[in-house]
C-alpha positions in Angstrom: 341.1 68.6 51.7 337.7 69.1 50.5 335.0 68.6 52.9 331.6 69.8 52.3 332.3 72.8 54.4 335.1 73.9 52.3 333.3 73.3 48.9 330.5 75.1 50.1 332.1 78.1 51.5 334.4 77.7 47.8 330.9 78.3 45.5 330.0 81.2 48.4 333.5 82.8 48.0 333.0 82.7 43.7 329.3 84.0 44.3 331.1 87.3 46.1 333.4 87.9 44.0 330.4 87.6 40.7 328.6 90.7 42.6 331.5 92.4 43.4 332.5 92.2 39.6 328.8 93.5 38.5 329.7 96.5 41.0 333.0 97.1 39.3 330.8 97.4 36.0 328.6 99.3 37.1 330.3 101.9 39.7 332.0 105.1 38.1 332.0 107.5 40.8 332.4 108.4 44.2 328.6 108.7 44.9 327.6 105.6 43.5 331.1 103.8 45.2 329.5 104.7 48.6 325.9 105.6 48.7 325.3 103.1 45.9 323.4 106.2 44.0 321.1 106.6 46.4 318.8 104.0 44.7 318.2 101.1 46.9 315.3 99.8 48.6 313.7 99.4 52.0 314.5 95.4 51.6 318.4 95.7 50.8 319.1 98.5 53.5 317.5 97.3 56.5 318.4 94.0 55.8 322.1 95.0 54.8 322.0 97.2 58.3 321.0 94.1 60.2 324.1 92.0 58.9 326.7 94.7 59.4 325.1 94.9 63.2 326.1 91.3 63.6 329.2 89.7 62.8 331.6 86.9 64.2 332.4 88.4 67.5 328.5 88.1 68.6 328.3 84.3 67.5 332.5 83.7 68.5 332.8 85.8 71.4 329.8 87.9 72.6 327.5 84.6 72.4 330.3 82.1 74.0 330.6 84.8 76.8 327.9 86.2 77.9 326.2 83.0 77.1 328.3 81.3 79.5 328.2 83.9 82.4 324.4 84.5 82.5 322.5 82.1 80.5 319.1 82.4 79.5 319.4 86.1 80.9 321.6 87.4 78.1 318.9 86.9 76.1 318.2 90.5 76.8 321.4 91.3 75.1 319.5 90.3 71.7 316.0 91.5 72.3 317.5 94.8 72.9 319.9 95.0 70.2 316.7 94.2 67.8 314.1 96.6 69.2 316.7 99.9 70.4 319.7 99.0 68.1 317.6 97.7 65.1 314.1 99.1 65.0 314.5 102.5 67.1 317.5 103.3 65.4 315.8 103.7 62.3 312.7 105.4 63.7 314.7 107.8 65.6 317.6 108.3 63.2 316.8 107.3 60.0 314.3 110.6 58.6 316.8 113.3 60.3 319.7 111.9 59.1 318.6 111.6 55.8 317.3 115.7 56.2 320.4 116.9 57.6 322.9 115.4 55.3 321.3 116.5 52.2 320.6 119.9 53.7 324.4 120.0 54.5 325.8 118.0 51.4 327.4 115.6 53.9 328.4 111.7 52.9 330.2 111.0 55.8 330.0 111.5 59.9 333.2 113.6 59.5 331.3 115.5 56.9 328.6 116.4 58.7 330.5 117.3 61.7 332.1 119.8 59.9 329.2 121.5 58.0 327.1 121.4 61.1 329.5 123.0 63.5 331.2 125.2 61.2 334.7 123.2 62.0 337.7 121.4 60.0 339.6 120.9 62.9 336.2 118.3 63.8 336.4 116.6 60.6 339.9 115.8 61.1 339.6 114.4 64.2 336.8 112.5 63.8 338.1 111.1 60.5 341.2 110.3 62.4 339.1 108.4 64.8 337.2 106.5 62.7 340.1 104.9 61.0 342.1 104.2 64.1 339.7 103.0 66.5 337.7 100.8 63.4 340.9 99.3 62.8 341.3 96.8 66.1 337.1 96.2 65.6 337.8 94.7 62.3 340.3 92.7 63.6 338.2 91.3 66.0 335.8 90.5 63.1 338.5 88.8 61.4 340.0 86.5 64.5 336.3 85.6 65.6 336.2 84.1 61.9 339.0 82.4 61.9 338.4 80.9 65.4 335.2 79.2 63.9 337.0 78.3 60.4 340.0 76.7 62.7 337.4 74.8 64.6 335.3 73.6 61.9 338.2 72.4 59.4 340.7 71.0 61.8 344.1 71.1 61.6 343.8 70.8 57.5 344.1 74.7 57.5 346.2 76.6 59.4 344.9 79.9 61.1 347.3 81.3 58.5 345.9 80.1 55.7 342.4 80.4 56.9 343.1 84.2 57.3 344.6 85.1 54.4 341.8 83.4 52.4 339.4 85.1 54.1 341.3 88.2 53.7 341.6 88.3 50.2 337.6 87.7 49.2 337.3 90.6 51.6 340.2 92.7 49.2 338.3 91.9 46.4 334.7 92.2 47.1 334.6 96.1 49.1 337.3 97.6 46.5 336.4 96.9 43.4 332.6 96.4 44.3 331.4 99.5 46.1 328.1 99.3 47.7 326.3 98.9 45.2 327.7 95.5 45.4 328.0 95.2 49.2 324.8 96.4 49.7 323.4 93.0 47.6 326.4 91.6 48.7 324.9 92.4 52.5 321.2 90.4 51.1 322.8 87.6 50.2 324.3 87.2 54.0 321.4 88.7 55.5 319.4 85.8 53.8 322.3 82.8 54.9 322.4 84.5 58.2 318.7 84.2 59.0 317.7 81.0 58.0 321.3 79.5 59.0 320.2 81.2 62.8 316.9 79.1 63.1 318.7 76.2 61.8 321.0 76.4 64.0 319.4 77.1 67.1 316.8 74.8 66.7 318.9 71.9 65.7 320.5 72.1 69.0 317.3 72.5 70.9 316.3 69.4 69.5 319.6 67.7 70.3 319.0 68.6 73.9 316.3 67.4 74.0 313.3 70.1 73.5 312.6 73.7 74.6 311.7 72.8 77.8 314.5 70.4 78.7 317.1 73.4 77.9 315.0 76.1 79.5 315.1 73.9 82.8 318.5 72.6 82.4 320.6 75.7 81.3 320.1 77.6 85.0 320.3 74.1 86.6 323.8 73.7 85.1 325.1 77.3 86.2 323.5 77.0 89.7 326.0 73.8 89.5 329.1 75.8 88.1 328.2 78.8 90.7 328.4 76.1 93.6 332.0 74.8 92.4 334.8 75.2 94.5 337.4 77.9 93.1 338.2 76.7 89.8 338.0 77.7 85.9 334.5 76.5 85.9 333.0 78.5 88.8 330.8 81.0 87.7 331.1 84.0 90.1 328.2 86.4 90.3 328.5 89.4 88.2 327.7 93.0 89.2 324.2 93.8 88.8 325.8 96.5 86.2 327.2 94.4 84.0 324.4 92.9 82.0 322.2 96.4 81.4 325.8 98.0 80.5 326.5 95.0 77.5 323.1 95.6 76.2 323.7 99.5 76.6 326.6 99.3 75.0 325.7 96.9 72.1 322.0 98.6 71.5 322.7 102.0 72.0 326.5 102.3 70.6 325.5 101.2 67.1 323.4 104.7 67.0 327.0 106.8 67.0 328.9 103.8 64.9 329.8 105.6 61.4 329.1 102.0 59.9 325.8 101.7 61.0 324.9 105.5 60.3 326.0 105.6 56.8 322.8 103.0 55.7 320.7 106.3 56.3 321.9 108.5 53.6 321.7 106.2 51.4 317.6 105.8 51.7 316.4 106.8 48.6 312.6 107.5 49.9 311.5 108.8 53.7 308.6 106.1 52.7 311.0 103.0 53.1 311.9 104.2 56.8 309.0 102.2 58.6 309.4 99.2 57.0 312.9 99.1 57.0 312.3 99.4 61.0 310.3 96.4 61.1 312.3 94.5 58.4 315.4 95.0 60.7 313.9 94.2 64.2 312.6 90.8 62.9 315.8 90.2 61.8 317.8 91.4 64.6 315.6 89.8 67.2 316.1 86.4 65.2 320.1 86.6 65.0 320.6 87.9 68.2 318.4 85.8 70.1 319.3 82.3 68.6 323.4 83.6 68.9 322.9 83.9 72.8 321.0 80.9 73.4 323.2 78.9 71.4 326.0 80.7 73.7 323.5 79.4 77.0 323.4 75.8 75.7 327.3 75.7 76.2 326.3 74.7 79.9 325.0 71.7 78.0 328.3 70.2 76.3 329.9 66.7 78.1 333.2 66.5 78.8 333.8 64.2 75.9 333.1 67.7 73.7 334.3 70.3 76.1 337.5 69.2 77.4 337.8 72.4 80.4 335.2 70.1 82.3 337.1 67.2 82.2 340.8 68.5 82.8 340.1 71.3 85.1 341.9 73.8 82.0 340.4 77.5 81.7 338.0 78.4 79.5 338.2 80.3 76.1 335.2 82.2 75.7 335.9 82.7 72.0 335.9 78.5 71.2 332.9 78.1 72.9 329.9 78.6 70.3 332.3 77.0 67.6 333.4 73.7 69.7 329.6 73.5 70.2 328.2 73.5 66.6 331.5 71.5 65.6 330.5 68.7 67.7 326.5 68.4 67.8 325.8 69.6 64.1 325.6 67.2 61.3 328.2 68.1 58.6 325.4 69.6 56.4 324.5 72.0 58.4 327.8 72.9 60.0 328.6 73.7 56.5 325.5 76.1 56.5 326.5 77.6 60.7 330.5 78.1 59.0 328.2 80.3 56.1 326.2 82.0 58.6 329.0 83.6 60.7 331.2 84.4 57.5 328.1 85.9 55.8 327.8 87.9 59.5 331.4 88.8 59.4 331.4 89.9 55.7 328.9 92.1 56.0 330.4 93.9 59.2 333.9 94.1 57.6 332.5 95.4 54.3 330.7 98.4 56.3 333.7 98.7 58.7 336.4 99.3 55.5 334.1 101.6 53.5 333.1 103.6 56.2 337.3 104.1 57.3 338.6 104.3 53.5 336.0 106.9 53.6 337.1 109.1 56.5 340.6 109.5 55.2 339.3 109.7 51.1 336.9 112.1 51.6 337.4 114.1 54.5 341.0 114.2 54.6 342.0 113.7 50.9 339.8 115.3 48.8 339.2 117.9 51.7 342.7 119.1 52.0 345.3 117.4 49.7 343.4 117.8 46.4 339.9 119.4 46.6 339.9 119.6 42.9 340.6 115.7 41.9 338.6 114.3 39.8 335.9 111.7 39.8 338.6 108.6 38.5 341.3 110.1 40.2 339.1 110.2 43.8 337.8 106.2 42.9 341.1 105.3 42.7 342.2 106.7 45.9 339.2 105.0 47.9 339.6 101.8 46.8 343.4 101.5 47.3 342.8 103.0 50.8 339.8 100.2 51.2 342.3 98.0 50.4 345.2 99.4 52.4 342.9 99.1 55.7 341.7 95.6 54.9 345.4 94.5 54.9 346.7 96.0 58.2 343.6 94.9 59.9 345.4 91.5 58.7 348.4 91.9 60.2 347.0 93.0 63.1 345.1 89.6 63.2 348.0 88.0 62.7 349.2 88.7 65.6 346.2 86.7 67.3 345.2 89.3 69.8 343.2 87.6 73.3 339.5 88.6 74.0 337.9 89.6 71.1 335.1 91.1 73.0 337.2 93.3 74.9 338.6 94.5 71.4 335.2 95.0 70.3 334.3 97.1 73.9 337.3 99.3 73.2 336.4 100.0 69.6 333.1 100.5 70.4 333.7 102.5 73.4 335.8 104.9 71.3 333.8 105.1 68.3 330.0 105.6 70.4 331.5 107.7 72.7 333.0 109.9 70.7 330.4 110.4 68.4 327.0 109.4 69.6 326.5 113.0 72.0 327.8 115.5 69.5 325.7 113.9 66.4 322.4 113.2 68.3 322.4 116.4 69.5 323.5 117.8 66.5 320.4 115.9 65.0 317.7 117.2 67.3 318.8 120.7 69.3 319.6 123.5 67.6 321.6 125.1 70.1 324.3 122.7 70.1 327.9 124.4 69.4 331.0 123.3 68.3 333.0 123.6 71.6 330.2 121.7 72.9 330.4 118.7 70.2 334.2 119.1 71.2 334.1 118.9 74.4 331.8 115.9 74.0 334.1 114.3 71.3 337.2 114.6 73.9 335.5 112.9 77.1 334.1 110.1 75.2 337.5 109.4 73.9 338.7 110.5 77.7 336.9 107.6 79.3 337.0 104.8 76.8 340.6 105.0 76.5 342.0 106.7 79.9 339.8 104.5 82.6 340.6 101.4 80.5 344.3 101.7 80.8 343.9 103.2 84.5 342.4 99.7 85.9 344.7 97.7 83.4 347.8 99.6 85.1 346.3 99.5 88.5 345.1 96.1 89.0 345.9 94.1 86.1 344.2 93.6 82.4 342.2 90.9 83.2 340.5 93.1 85.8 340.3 96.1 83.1 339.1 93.5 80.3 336.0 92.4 82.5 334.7 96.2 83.0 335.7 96.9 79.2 331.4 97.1 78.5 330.8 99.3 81.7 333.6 101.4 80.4 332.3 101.9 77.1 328.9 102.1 77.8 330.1 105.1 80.6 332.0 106.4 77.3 328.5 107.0 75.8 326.5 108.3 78.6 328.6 110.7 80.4 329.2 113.1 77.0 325.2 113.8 76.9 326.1 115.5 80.0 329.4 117.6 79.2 327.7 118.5 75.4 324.9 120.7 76.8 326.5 122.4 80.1 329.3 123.7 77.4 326.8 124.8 74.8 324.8 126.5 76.7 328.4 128.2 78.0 329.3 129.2 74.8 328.6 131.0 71.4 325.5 129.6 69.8 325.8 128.8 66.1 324.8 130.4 63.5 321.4 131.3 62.5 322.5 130.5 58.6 324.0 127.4 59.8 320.8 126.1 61.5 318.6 127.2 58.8 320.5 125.3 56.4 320.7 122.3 59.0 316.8 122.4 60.0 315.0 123.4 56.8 
């Protein structure tokens, strides 16, 4: 059946694939297959960070949630992600990373691990993490997709069919393209995702009415829910923790996430670094913000659109935002919102599969199977391991997994806390030592993982699902602590190393 949506997202889909083949053309090594050559400008990166920050889970399920629970307060969520996640991230990060990994002839976190402490064993296991932990976050990239896709075209598409579809762009676009591609791949989106975000929010600030009306209205309505008897539409007040621990986790994570990390080493000039800080807190603060108001102005539906507040039934955070724009957006621009998130989810998936294809390619492959391959040989090998990662993050999708945002917590809980001690301080403090990153590595991984599984076993998943951001966000803070005590415990590095590191 083809709607407008369909045709639309058809043209978008053949659009993809055109870049993606110009990448194939023009892509004949490793270098240019991930760093695009080093050769792209402040526009392209900042902008291409901005839409692998952002994907389907925050308009899906971190907007339908969070929108829902504290209304015009998660707000924050966005203006933080834009000004500590987007614009601070590149002051901060952006110069020394590009420094440290050409001093130390690293493309990858795993890399740099490695050269920096002096230590295989940390490139393995960092490697190992990246492609295991990545793995369920891409699936939560793909399901939040779907969920809107599902929504938007009815029961005309399966979730099946929607999936695979989706899927298979995805195969074809990151491994034959390279970022060369993805990178103006990542434009593209960027573009559809920001003007598709004021459209969209807008619209439905109109629909109800005006700013004003949904400013006054949206706490009226969850004063209302919070004064309901027990039910599935009560809104219980959350710990004071749990709103500075989403926007800890969600602002603050993406500056240990491999995905978001790699866009530094590929700046070409130290020059493009304050602009591409502005260029990407604009456009953060513009995705973000409309994504969680449109997640507030769920308070607004009827029960002729929202059938949980007619028939008592629970809620499901993740059909929230698309229910919404399916039944207050005109077809037009629906067609335009259904662009928007799979431009947003694009973008994230392409960074999330090079960025894992990569750990195992180059850190594991070509650093202990065969050093010596050669330049074809290597391609090869990263773009059938791109593709082998896109298809089991499929059939994990398949399998339609619950609470997408808790999948996301987890992956981002294990990820950040794993990495974001051992490389800032790498980054900045010269004392740092590799028992130290280790010891940071391991309690990150330690309380993402163990204290999630502890409450799930001890009082139930739901329980351990709704502390999933305090869990990861304690994932990230508590290594800063354990990294120095043990350094300053142990052998410093060497001064060869640091020179090399620091000059």
């Amino acid at each position: 059946m083809l709607t407008l949506p369909v045709i639309l997202t058809l043209v978008f889909f053949a659009a993809l694939l055109g870049i993606a083949a110009w990448g194939m053309k023009n892509t004949g090594n490793m270098h240019d297959f991930f760093l695009g050559g080093k050769t792209l400008g402040p526009w392209i990166l900042a902008v291409s960070y901005g839409a692998a920050y952002f994907s389907a889970v925050i308009f899906v399920g971190f907007a339908g949630q969070f929108g829902w629970k504290f209304g015009l307060e998660a707000l924050w969520v966005g203006i933080g992600n834009a000004f500590i996640g987007g614009g601070a991230a590149w002051l901060v990060l952006g110069r020394r990373t590009r420094r440290m990994t050409h001093n130390l002839n690293a493309m990858t976190m795993p890399e740099f691990f490695s050269a920096r402490y002096q230590t295989n064993g940390m490139k393995i296991l960092s490697a190992l993490i990246i492609f295991i932990f990545l793995l369920p976050y891409t699936a939560s990239v793909f399901k939040g997709l779907t969920h809107l896709f599902e929504v938007v075209l009815g029961s005309a598409y399966s979730f099946t069919t929607v999936l695979t579809a989706i899927t298979a762009v995805c195969f074809f676009y990151v491994t034959f393209g390279g970022y060369k591609a993805i990178a103006r791949i990542d434009f593209l989106l960027g573009a559809v995702m920001f003007v598709g975000s004021i459209l969209m929010a807008g619209t439905l600030i109109k629909d109800f009415g005006g700013l004003d009306a949904v400013l006054t209205n949206i706490p009226r309505k969850i004063a209302e829910c919070a004064a309901l008897p027990a039910g599935p539409l009560k809104i219980l007040p959350a710990p004071w923790y749990v709103l500075p621990s989403v926007i800890f986790m969600t602002s603050f994570g993406v500056w240990g996430l491999p995905q978001m990390i790699h866009k530094f080493y590929a700046i070409s000039d130290e020059k493009q670094i304050f602009r591409g800080a502005v260029i990407t807190t604009v456009f953060a603060l513009v995705i973000g913000c409309a994504a969680y108001l449109t997640g507030a102005m769920s308070h607004l539906m009827t029960s002729d659109v929202f059938p949980p507040l007619k028939n008592g039934a629970m809620i499901d955070f993740d059909k929230l935002v698309p229910d919404l724009v399916h039944a207050r957006l005109p077809e037009l621009l629906l067609a335009l919102i259904l662009l928007l998130v799979l431009s947003a989810s694009m973008s994230t998936l392409s960074s999330l599969v090079l960025v894992s294809a990569s750990a195992v390619t180059i850190d594991l492959y070509k650093g202990y199977v065969r050093p010596k391959a050669d330049p074809k040989h290597e391609l090869l090998v990263m773009r059938s391991l791109c593709g082998l990662f896109i298809i089991l993050a499929y059939l994990i999708t398949l399998a339609q997994p619950a609470w997408i945002v808790t999948l996301m917590s987890l992956s981002w809980g294990a990820t950040a806390g794993a990495f974001l001690a051992p490389y800032m301080y790498g980054l900045f403090w010269k004392r740092t030592t590799k028992l130290g990153a280790y010891a940071g590595m391991l309690t990150g991984l330690l309380i993402s993982n163990g204290v999630f599984a502890f409450l799930a076993i001890q009082y139930g998943l739901p329980k351990a699902q709704s502390f999933s951001p305090v869990i990861a966000g304690a994932a990230m803070v508590v290594p800063f602590l354990i990294v120095p005590v043990v350094s300053l415990f142990t052998r410093p590095p060497s001064e060869a190393t640091i020179a090399r590191a620091f000059k």
